[in-house]
C-alpha positions in Angstrom: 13.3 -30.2 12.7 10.9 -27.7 12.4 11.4 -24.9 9.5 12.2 -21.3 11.3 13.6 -23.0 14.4 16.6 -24.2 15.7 17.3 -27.8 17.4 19.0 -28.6 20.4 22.1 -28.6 18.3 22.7 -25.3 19.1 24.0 -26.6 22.4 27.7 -25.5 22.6 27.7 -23.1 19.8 28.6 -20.1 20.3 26.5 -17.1 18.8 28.1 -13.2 19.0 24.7 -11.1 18.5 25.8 -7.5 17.3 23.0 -4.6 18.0 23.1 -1.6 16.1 21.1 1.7 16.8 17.9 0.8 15.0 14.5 1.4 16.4 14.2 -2.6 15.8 17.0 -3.4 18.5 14.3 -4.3 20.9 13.6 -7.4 18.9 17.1 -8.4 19.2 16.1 -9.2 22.7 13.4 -12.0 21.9 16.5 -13.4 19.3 18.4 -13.4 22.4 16.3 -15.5 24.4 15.9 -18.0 21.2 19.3 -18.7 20.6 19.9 -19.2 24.4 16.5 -21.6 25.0 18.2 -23.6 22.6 20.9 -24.2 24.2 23.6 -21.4 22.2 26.3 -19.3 24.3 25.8 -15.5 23.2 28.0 -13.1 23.8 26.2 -9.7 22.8 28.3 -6.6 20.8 26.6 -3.4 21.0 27.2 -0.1 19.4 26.8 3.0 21.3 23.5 4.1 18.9 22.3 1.0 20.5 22.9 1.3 24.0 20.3 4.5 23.3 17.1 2.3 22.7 18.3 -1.0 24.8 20.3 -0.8 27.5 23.2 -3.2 28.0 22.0 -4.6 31.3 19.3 -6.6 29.7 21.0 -8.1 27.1 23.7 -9.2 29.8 20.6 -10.3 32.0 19.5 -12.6 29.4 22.6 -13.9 28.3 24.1 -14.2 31.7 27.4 -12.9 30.1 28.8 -9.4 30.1 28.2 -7.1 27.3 31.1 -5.6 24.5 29.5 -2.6 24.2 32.9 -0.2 24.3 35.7 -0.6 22.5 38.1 0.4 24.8 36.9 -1.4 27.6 36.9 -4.7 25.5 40.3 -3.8 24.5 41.7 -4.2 28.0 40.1 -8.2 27.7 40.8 -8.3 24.0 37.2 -9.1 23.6 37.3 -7.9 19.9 40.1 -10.4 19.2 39.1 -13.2 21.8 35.2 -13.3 21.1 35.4 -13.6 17.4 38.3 -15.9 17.7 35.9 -18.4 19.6 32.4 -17.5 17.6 31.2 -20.1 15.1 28.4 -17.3 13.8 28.7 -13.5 13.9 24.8 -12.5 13.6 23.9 -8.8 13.8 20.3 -8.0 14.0 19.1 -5.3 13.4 21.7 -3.5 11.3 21.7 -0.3 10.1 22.4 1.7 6.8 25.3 2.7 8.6 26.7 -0.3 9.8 26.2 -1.8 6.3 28.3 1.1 4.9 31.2 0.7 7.4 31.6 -2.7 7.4 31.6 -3.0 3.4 34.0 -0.6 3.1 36.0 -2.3 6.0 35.5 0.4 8.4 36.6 -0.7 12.3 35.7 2.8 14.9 33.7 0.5 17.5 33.6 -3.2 18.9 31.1 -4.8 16.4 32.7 -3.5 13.6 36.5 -4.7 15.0 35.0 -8.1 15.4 34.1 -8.1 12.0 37.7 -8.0 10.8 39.2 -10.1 13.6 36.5 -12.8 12.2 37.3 -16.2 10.7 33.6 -17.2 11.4 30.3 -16.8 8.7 28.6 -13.4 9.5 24.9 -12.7 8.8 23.6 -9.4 8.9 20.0 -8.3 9.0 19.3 -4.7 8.3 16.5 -2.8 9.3 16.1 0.6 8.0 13.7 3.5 7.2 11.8 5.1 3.9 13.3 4.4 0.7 17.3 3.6 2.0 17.2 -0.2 1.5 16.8 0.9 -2.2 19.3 3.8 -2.3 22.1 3.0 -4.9 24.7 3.3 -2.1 23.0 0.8 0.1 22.4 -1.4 -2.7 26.2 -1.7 -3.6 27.3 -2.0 0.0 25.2 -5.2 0.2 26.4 -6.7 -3.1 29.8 -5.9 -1.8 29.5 -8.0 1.6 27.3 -10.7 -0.2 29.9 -11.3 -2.6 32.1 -11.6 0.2 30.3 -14.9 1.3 28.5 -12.5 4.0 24.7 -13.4 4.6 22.9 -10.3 4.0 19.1 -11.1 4.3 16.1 -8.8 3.2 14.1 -6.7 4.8 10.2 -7.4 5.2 8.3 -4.9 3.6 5.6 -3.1 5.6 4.7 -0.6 7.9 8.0 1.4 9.2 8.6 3.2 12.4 8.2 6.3 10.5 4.3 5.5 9.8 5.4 4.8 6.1 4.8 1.8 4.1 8.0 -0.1 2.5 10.7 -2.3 2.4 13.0 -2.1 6.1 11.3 -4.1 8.6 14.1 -6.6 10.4 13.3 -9.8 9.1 11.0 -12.3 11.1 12.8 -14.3 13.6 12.1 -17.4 12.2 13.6 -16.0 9.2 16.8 -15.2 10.9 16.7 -18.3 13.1 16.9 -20.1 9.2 19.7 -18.3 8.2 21.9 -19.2 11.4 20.6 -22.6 11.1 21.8 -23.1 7.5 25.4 -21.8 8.6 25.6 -23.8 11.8 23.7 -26.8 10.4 24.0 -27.2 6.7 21.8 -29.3 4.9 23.6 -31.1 2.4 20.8 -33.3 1.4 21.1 -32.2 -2.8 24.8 -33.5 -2.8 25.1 -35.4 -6.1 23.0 -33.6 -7.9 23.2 -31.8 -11.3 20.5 -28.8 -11.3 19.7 -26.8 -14.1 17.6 -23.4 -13.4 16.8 -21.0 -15.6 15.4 -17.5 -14.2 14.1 -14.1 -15.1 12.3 -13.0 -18.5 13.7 -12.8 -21.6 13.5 -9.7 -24.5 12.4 -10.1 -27.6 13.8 -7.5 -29.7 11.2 -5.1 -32.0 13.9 -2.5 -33.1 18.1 -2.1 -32.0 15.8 -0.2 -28.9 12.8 -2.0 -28.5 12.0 -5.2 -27.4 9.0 -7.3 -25.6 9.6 -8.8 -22.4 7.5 -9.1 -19.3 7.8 -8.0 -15.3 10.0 -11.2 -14.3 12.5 -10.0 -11.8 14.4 -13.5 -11.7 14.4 -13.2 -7.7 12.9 -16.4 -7.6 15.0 -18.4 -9.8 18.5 -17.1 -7.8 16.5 -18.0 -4.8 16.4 -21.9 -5.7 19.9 -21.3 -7.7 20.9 -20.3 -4.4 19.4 -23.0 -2.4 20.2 -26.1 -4.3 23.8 -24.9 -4.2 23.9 -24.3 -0.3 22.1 -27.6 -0.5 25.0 -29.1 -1.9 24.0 -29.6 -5.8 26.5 -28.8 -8.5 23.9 -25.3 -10.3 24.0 -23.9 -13.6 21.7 -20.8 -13.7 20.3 -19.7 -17.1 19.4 -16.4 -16.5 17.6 -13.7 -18.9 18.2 -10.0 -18.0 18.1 -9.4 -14.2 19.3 -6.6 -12.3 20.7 -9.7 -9.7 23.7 -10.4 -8.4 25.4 -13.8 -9.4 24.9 -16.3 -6.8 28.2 -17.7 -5.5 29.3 -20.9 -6.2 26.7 -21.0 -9.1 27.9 -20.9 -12.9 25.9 -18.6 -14.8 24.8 -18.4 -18.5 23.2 -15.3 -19.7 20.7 -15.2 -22.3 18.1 -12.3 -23.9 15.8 -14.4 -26.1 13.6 -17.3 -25.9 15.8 -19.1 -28.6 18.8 -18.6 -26.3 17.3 -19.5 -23.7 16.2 -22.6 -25.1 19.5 -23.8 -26.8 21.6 -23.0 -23.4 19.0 -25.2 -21.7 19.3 -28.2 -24.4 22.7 -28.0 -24.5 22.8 -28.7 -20.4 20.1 -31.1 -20.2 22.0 -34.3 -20.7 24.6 -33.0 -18.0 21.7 -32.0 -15.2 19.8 -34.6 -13.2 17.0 -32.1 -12.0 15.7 -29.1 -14.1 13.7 -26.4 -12.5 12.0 -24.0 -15.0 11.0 -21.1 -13.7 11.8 -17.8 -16.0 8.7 -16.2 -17.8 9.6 -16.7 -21.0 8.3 -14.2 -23.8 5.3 -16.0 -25.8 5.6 -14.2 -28.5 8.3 -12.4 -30.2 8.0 -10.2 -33.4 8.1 -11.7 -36.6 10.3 -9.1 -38.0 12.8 -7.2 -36.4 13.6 -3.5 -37.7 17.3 -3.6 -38.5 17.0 0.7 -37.5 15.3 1.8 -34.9 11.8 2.6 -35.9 10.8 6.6 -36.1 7.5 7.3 -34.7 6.9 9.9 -37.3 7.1 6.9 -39.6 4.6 5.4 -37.8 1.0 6.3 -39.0 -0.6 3.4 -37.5 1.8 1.0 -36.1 1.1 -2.8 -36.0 3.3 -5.5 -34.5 3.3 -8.2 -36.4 3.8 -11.6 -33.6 4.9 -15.1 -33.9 4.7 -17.8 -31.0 8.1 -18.6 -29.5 9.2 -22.3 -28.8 7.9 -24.4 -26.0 10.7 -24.9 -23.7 9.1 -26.6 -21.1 7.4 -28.9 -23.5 10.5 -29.5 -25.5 12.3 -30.3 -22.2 9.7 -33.0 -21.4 10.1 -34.8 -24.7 14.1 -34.5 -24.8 14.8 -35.8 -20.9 16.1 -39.1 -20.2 15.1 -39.6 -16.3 15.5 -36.0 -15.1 13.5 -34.5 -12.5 11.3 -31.8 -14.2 9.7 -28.8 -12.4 7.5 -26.0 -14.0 6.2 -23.0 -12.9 2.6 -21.5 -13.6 1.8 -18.1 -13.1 -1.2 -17.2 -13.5 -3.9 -14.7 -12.2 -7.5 -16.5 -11.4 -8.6 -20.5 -11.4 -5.0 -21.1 -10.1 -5.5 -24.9 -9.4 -7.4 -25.7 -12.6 -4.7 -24.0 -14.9 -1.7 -25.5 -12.9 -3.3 -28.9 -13.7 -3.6 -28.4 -17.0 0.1 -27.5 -17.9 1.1 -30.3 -15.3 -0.6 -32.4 -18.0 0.1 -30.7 -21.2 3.9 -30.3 -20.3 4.0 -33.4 -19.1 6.3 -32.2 -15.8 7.0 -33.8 -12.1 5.8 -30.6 -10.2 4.5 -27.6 -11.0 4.8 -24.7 -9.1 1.2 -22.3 -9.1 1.3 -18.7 -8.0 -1.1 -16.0 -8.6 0.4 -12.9 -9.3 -1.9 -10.5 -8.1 -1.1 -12.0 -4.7 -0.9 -8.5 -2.6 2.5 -8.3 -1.4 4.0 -11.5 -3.7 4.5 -12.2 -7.6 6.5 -10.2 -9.5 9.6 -8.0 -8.8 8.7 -8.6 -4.9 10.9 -10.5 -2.7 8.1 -12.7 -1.2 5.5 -15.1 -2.7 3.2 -17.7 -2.1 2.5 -20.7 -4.1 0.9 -23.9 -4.3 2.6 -27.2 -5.4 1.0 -29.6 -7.3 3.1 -32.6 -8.0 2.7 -35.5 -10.5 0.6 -37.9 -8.4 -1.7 -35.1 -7.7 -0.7 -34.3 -3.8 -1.2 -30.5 -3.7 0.3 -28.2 -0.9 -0.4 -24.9 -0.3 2.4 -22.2 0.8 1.5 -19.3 2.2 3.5 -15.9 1.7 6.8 -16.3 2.6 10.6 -15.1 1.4 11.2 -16.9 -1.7 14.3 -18.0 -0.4 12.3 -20.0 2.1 9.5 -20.6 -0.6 12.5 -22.4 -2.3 13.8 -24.3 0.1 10.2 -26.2 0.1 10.3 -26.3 -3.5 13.4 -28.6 -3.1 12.1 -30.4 -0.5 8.9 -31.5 -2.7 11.4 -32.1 -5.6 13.5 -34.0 -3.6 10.5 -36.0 -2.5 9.6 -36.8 -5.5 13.4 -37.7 -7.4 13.5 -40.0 -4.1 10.4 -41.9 -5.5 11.2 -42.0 -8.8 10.7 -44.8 -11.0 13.1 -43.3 -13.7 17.0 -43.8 -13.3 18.4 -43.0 -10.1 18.5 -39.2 -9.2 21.8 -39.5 -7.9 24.0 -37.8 -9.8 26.0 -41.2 -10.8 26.4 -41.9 -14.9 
């Protein structure tokens, strides 16, 4: 099967696609026609703010089904009981700020949102929005509410908006969506058995109570493959440093600030993990000294930070295993391959992950990135930009690959 499609086993799902009133409703319509090529019943929930930019007859056109698009008429049917009652997937595309807000907060004034409560079934939402709202404090909680709900809430592209500005609220690509439907309607459980150990984000070295060192890691990418190996059907502990990211569910988490933390938590689980995937930027150096007071800059005439190397977790990884999987990660920013190769080597790791952060549009703190995998028998593949969620769903396809082939003790998860 082909990633960002969906297979003929779509035939005799059936798909309720809500439409809220965003300028992006008209792609809704090409989603439409996907899900019912491959072979899906749709049954299409509008809200009124839709109606205004698509008009209900071609929705019902292309889905050959009538159209909820008033709650009052669908009460008369019970379509806002009956639909959801039959759904297997609730996908609404695109979804407003103000959808996002009333169905957090469990609000139920039209069909979609009724169909919400009424549903057994997973929902996936996919906003699309203007300016800076997909970053507004408000919006942000609403989404960590209905993600820690079990609701699939994907991101937004980021790019030019119907407003003429540049940012983060384009709906998501349809392949993007068609991934997410297809990982709720047909789950992969191809990492069942396995014991993976992530760590993710950067870690602080403190200077002062105040004052630390630390580096531009968001952890996104981490959570992504925490994410993934879990949906995937691994057992996942996530070693995270300071992130402003919510817990994935169904993923036990250990929090750690230093480099030293970081490395004991990850020694401490290595005998218990089968596969370990190191991507956090670790701090190189930390300070040798740190002030027990916060240092006064009038104190200060000419500061110097004194700087020691931190441990080698990677390395020390390498040498400690006992037949587990090991993947690295190498960010770097020019003569990608070449420096990729080298840590391969030095670290002595399965597969190495190379990404150049300067990458417009991927790296750091974004929620895209492209990489290139390099593995231990040299095969390279190159991944283009992409959401990391994706980009780590090929990550675990190449580590999978690879534990298949393995040489060392089974990678099954079995003592």
């Amino acid at each position: 099967m082909v990633a960002g499609q969906i297979g003929p086993t779509l035939a005799g799902k059936h798909v309720i696609l809500g439409v809220t009133g965003s300028i992006a409703s008209y792609k809704a319509v090409n989603l439409l026609r996907a899900l019912v090529r491959e072979g899906a019943q749709v049954d299409v929930a509008m809200t009124r703010a839709a109606a205004k930019f698509v008009t209900p007859l071609t929705f019902e056109v292309l889905s050959g089904r009538p159209v909820a698009a008033d709650l009052f008429e669908a009460h008369q049917e019970m379509k806002h009981l009956t639909l959801p009652e039959r759904a297997d997937v609730i996908v609404v595309a695109p979804a407003t700020a103000n959808f996002l807000a009333k169905a957090a907060v469990g609000l139920a004034d039209d069909v979609l949102t009724t169909m919400l409560l009424a549903a057994a079934c997973p929902v996936i939402i996919a906003p699309a929005m203007d300016g800076g709202m997909w970053t507004h404090p408000t919006v942000v909680e609403h989404v960590h509410t209905l993600r820690r709900r079990g609701v699939t809430v994907l991101d937004p592209e980021e790019g030019p908006l119907a407003s003429g500005r540049l940012g983060q609220g384009r709906l998501a690509e349809e392949s993007a969506i068609l991934d997410a439907i297809q990982a709720v309607l047909l789950p992969r459980r191809d990492w069942s058995g396995h014991r993976v150990l992530v760590s993710a984000g950067p870690t602080q070295e403190p200077i002062d109570p105040v004052r630390y060192l630390s580096n531009r890691s968001s952890g996104k990418m981490g959570y992504a493959l925490a994410e993934a190996a879990q949906a995937r059907g691994a057992s996942v502990v996530l070693v995270t440093g300071p992130t402003a990211l919510p817990h994935p569910a169904g993923v036990e988490v250990v929090s750690v600030e230093t480099a030293e933390e970081m490395s004991k938590a990850l020694t401490m689980r290595l005998s218990w993990s089968t596969v370990v995937i190191m991507s956090a930027a670790v701090a190189d150096f930390r300070p040798k000294h740190r002030a027990v007071n916060k240092l006064k800059k009038r104190d200060l005439t000419n500061p110097v930070l004194d700087l020691e190397p931190t441990g080698d977790i990677l390395a020390d990884l390498s040498a400690r295993r006992t037949g587990q999987l090991l993947v690295g990660f190498a960010a770097e920013t020019g003569d990608l391959l070449r420096h990729a190769r080298q840590k391969l080597n030095a670290k002595g790791v399965d597969l190495i992950v190379a990404n150049d952060v300067t990458t417009p549009g991927a790296g750091f703190g974004s929620d895209h990135n492209a990489a290139t995998l390099i593995d231990r028998d040299g095969a390279i593949s190159e991944l283009g930009l992409r959401s990391k969620r994706r980009l780590a769903d090929d990550i675990l396809d190449a580590a999978l690959r690879l534990a298949r082939t393995a040489v060392r003790r089974p990678m099954t998860g079995e003592e």
